[in-house]
N, C-alpha and C positions, 0 to 999 in steps of 0.2 A: 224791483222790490215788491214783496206781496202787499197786497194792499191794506194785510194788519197790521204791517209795520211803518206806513205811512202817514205822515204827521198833517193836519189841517189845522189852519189859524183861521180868526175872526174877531173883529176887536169888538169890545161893547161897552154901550154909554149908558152910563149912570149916575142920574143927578149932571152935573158937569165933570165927573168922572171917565176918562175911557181908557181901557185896560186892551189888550191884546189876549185872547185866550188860545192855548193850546188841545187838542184835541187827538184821539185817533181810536179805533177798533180797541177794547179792551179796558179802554178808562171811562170813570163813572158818568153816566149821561149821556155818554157819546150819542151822537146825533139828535140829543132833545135837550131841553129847558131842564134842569131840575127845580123846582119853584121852590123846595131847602133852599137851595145855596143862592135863591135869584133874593130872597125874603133877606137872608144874611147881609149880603154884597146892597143890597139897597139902601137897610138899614145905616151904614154904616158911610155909605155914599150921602146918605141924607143928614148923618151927626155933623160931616164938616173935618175939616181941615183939624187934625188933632193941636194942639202948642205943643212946643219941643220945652220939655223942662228947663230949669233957670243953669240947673250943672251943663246943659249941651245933649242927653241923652234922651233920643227919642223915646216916646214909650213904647214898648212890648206889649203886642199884640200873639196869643198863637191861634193855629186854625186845624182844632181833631176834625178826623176825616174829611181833607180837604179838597179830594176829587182832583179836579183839573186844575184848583189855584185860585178862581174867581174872587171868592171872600180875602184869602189872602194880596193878593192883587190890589183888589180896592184898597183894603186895611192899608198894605202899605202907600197906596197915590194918596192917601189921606195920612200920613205923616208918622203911621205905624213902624216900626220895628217888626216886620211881618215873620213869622216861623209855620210852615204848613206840613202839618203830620198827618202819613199814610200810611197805611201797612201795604198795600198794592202796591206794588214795582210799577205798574202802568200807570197810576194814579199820582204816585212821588217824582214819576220822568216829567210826568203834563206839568205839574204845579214848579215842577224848575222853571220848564220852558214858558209859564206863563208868566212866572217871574223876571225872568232873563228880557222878555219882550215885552213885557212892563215897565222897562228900569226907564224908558224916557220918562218916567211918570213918578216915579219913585226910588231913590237909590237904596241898594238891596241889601250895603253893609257887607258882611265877612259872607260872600254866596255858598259857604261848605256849610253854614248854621241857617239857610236859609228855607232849606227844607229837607226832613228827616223822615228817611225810612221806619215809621216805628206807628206802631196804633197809637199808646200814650207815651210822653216824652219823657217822662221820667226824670234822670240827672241832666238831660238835654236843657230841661228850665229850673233857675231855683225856687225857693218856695216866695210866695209873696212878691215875684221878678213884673206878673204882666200889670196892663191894665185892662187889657179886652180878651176874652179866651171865646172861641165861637165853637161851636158842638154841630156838624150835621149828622144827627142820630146813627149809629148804627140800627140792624133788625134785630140783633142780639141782646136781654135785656142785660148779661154782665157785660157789655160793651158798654152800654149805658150808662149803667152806675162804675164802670171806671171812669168812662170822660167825666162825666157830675165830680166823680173825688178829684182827680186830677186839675180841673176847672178848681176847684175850692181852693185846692192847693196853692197853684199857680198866681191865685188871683191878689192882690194889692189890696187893703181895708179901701173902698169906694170904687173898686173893679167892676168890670158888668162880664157877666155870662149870658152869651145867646145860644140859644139851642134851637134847632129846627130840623120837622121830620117829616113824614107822612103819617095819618092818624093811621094806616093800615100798618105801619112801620113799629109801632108805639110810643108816637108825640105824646100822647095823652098822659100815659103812666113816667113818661119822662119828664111831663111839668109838673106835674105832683112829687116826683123825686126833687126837680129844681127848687119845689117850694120848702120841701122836708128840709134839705141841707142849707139853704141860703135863709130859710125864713121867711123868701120874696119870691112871689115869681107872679108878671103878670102877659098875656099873650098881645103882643104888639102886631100880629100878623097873621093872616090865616086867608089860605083861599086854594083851591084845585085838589080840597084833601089833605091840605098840609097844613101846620102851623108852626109860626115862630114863638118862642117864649123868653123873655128877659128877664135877669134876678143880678141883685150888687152884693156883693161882699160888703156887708153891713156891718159885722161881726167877725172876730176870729176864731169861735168858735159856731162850728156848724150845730145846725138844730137837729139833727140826727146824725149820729157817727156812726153808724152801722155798716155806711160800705167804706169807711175807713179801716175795718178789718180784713178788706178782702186781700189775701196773701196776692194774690195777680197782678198787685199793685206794685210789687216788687217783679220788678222785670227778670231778675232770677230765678223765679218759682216756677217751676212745672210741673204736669200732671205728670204721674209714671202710669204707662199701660203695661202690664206683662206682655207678653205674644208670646206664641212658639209654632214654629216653618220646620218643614224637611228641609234638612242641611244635607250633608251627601253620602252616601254609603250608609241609608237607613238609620242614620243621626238623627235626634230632635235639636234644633237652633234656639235656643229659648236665651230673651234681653226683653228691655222695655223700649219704648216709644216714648217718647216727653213731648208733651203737647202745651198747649195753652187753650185760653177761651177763642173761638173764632178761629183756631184754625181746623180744616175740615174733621170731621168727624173726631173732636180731639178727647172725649170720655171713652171712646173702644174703639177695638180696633174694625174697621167696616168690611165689610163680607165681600165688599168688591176689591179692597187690597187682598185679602186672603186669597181668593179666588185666584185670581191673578198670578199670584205667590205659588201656586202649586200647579200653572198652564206653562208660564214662560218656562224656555228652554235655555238655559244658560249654561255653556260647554264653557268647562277649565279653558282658561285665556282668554274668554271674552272682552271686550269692554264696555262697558253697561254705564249707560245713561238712564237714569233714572227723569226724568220730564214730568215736574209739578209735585216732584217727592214727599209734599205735607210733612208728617214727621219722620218720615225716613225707613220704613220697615223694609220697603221696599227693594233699596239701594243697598240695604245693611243685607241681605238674602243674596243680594245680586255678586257684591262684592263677598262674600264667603261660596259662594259655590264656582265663582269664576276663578275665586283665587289673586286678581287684578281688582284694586280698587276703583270701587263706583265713580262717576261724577252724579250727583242729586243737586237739580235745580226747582227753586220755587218761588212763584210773584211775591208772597207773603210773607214778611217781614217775618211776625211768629215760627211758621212753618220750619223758615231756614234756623231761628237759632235753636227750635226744639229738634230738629232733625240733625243736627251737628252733635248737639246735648245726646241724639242716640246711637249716634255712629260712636260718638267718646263711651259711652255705658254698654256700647259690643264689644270696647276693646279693639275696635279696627284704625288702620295707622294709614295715611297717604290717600285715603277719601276725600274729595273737594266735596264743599256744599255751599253753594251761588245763590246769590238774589239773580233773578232773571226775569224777564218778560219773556214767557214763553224760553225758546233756546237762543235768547239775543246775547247770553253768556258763556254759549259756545262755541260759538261760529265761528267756524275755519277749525273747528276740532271732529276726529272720526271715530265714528262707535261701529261695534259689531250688534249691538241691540240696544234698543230704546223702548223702555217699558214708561207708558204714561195710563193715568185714568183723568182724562182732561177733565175741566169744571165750564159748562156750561151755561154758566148764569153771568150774568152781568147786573151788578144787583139783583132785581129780583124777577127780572127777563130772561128767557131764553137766548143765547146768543151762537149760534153755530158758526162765526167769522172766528170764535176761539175756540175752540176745535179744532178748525180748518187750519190757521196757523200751526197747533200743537202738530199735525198730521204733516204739512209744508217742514215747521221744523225740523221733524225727527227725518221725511228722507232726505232734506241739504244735511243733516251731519253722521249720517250712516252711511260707511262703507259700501262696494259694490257686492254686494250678497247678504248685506246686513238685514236683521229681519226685526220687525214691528208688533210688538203685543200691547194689545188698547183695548181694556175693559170698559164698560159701559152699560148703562139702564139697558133693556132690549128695545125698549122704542123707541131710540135714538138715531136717526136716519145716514149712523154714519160710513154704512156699505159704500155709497156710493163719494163720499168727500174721500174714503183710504183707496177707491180705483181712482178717481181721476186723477191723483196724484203716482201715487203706485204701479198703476195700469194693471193692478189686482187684487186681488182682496179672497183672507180666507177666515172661517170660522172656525177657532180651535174651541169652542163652547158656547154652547146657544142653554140657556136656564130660564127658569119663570119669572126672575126679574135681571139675571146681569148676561152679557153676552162677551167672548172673548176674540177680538178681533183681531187676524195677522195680516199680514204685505211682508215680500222679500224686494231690495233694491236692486232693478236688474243693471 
């Protein structure tokens, strides 16, 4: 097994709290503290053992971007009703298994409602259902003010909202939102750069409804980008792209898909995997010039339903389009090419173990002569991660900021 696909546990104590946590290459924090989620899961470690209402139903706790699970974990060893929402496929796998291996601690209830692929939950929760909704910031600031609305939402008259960030993140401008709509907000925690901020649903109505107008609120809504690709026999390809907030490059379309879009060679009959397909332009090209519909997979919750949203608005019929970690949604399946422009960050680090994985995946699921196009910044060191696997590597485009890099599977 490579070793980004490999899972590490470790339990941890908080308060008289101890949770089991899951871990691996690709999910948030991986290999450090995140002092967000340590300030959250403290918090809540320290309130105490919740009361189970007088009807039998515990309360409802949920947890936006909840990483590895940790906050929700706690939440529920302390008698939550825990629900942990992620848009990362890496991040929603951790927070099962930290649930699953939490349960001597806490039972988890109906485990398909226990944690959701989704940034915000939407019809997942009713309005007025929690009593604790916890926020680890996004870097994004309409990230932000969705969780804040969602949070409002969510929340029961005498509910608490915590939120927690890095101040380089924008804690800051997000306790001031917490204080705009709640009317309360005070910071209960702060140290390594970050801070925690608390606010109650006082009121049912918010003190500013502003970002209660934000259409993204409704999980239906997406952006439309026009494009238009060489299609074949000196045709232009013109459709849109539907994006959302957060997912890559989701206001236009980026120079490094286009690029891309006009190097790879895609011969009638291929079969083309698309690897990390964002909103799909890419896959929707692949499958009109092959003839053979795409497979387009992606970590992000968003990505995949705006990238299905533009396989439907090409009018293309028998295209898959996966949630996946990387290609863990296609193994044991064979392509004739695999076009990826892997994402490099892990939060807001550099991370080349996913990379390295995207590179792993694509030759386990290409055929023997199957060939690899992988754009990327040019100073990304990734010549040498596509031979060690490959045992070659070639440059279909070397540019002033993207470079276009192949391997054939011998």
């Amino acid at each position: 097994m490579h070793p980004y696909h490999h899972w590490l546990t470790a339990p941890v104590r908080l308060e008289e709290v101890v949770v089991t946590v899951a871990t691996k290459p690709g999910v948030f924090a991986h290999g450090a503290h995140d002092p967000a989620a340590d300030m959250l899961a403290q918090w809540i470690a320290a309130a105490g053992p919740q009361a189970i209402a007088t009807d039998g139903d515990r309360p409802r706790s949920v947890h936006l971007q909840a990483g590895n699970g940790l906050v929700a974990a706690v939440a529920g060893a302390q008698g939550y009703l825990a629900m942990a929402c992620d848009r990362s496929a890496p991040n929603a796998a951790a927070a099962a298994r930290t649930l699953a291996l939490s349960s001597g601690q806490q039972p988890l209830g109906d485990a398909a409602e226990a944690v959701q692929h989704v940034g915000i939950p939407g019809k997942h929760v009713a309005d007025g259902e929690a009593a604790l909704v916890t926020i680890r910031i996004p870097t994004d600031r309409l990230g932000i003010q969705l969780a804040v609305a969602e949070a409002f939402r969510m929340l029961r008259g005498g509910g608490v909202c915590l939120l927690a960030g890095g101040n380089d993140e924008g804690a800051k401008p997000a306790a001031k939102l917490l204080q705009a709509v709640f009317g309360n907000a005070s910071v209960e925690a702060q140290h390594s750069g970050h801070r925690m901020v608390r606010a109650a649903k006082v009121s049912a109505t918010p003190g500013d409804e502003a970002i209660f107008s934000l259409p993204w609120l409704d999980l239906s809504h997406f952006h439309a980008v026009p494009v238009a690709f060489a299609g074949a026999d000196d045709t232009v390809l013109e459709f849109s792209q539907f994006t959302r907030p957060g997912v890559f490059s989701w206001e236009h379309l980026d120079e490094a898909t286009s690029l891309l879009a006009d190097i790879m060679n895609i011969r009638p009959g291929d079969r083309v995997l698309d690897l990390g397909c964002g909103a799909g332009a890419l896959g929707v090209v692949a499958t009109v010039r092959s003839g053979v519909p795409a497979v387009l997979v992606d970590a992000d919750a968003d990505a995949v339903r705006g990238a299905q949203r533009t396989v439907e608005g090409a009018g293309l019929s028998g295209v898959q389009v996966l949630a996946s970690d990387v290609g863990s949604a296609v193994k044991g399946q064979s392509f004739d090419v695999v076009v990826t422009n892997p994402p490099f960050h892990v939060g807001k680090a550099t991370d080349l173990t996913v990379p390295q994985a995207f590179i792993d995946d694509a030759w386990e699921v290409l055929a023997p002569g199957g060939r690899l196009y992988l754009v990327a910044n040019r100073t990304l060191p990734y010549e040498r991660l596509i031979h060690a696997r490959f045992g070659e590597v070639r440059v279909a485009h070397d540019g002033r900021r993207f470079k276009v890099l192949g391997a054939v599977r011998s």
